[in-house]
C-alpha positions in Angstrom: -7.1 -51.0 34.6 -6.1 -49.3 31.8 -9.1 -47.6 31.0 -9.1 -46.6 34.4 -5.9 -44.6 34.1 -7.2 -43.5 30.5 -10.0 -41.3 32.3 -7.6 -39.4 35.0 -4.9 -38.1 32.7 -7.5 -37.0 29.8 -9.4 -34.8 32.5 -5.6 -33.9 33.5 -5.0 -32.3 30.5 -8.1 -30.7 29.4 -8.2 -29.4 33.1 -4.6 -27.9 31.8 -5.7 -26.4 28.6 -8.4 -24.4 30.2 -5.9 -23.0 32.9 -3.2 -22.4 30.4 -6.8 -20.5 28.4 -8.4 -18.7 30.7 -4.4 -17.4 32.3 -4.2 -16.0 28.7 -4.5 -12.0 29.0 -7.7 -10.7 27.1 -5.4 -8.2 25.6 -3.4 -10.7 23.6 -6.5 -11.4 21.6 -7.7 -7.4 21.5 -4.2 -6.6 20.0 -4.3 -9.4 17.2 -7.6 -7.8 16.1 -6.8 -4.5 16.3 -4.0 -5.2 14.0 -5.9 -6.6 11.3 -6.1 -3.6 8.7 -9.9 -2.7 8.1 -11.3 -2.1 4.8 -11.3 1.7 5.3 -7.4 1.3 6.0 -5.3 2.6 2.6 -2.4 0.9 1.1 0.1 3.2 -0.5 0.6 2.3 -4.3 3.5 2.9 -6.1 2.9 3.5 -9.8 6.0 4.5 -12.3 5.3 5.6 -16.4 5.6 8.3 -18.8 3.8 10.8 -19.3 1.6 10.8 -21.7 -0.7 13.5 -21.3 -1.4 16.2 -17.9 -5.0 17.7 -17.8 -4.0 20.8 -15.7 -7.9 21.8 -15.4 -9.2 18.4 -14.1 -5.5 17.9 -11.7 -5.1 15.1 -13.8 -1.7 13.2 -15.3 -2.2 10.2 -17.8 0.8 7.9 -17.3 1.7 5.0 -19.7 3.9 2.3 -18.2 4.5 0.6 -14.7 6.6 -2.0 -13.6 8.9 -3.7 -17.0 7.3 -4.8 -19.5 4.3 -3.3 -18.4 2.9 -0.9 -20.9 -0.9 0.0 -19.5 -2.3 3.3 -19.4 -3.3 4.9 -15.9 -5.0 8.1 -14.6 -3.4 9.8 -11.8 -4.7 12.4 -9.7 -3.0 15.3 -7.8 -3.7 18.6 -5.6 -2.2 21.3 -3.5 -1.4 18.8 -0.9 0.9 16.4 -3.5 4.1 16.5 -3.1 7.0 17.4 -6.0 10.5 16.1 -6.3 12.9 15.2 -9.2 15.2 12.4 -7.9 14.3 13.6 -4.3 14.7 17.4 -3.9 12.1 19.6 -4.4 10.8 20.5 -7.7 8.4 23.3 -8.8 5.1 21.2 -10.4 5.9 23.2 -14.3 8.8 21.2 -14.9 6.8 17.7 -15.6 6.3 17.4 -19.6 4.8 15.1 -21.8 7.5 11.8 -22.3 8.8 12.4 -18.7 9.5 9.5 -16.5 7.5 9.7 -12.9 7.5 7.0 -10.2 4.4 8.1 -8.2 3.3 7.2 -4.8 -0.3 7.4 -3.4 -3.9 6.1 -2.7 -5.7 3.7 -5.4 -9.5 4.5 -5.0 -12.3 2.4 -6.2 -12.5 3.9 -9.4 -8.6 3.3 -10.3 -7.3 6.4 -10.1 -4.2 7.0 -8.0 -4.5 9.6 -6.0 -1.0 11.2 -5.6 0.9 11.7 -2.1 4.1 12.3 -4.3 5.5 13.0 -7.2 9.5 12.2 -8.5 10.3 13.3 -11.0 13.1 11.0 -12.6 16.3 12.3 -14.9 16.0 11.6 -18.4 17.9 8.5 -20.3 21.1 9.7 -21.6 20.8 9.5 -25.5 23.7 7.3 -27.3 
C-alpha cells in the first residue's frame, strides 16, 4: 500500500514544479542574463603613485606606486577628453610635476596601460 501512495504524491510534486516553472515570467531569466557584464563591458581602475616621469609628446605619465606598500611602475595614458582636478576642483593640466602624488581613475586595456578618465591631483606632504 505504501508504494501505492509513493507513486501519487511523487507525480504530485513534479506536476508542481513544472507549474511553479513554466508560471515563471521569461523575463526573469532575460534580465539575469542581461545583467551579466560581457567581456567588452569596462571596469573603472583606480591607480594612485608618483610621478615619475610625463611624456608630453606620446600623452603619456609614468607613475611609481599604488596601493601601500606597493611600489610598481605603471604607464598611464591621457587626452583632451581626461579630466584635471587637484583634491577635486579643477586644475589646469601644467601644474602636474615630476614627484607629484596622483590618484587616477580610468580604463585598463589589454596592454596595461590605464587609460585616464581623471586626473587628481593630491596636495603635497607637509615637510617636518
Amino acid at each position: 500500500m505504501e508504494d501505492t501512495m509513493k507513486l501519487p504524491a511523487t507525480l504530485l510534486c513534479l506536476v508542481l514544479a513544472g507549474v511553479v516553472f513554466v508560471g515563471l515570467p521569461a523575463q526573469a531569466f532575460q534580465a539575469t542574463a542581461e545583467q551579466k557584464p560581457g567581456p567588452a563591458a569596462a571596469k573603472e581602475t583606480k591607480w594612485q603613485g608618483y610621478v615619475v616621469r610625463i611624456d608630453k609628446d606620446h600623452s603619456m605619465i609614468t607613475i611609481r606606486g599604488g596601493v601601500p606598500p606597493a611600489n610598481d611602475t605603471r604607464q598611464v595614458i591621457y587626452d583632451s577628453s581626461t579630466v584635471w582636478t587637484k583634491v577635486g576642483q579643477p586644475v589646469q593640466q601644467d601644474e602636474v610635476k615630476t614627484d607629484s602624488f596622483l590618484i587616477i581613475l580610468g580604463n585598463v586595456d589589454n596592454k596595461g596601460l590605464l587609460h585616464a578618465t581623471r586626473i587628481d591631483l593630491r596636495l603635497p606632504k607637509p615637510s617636518r
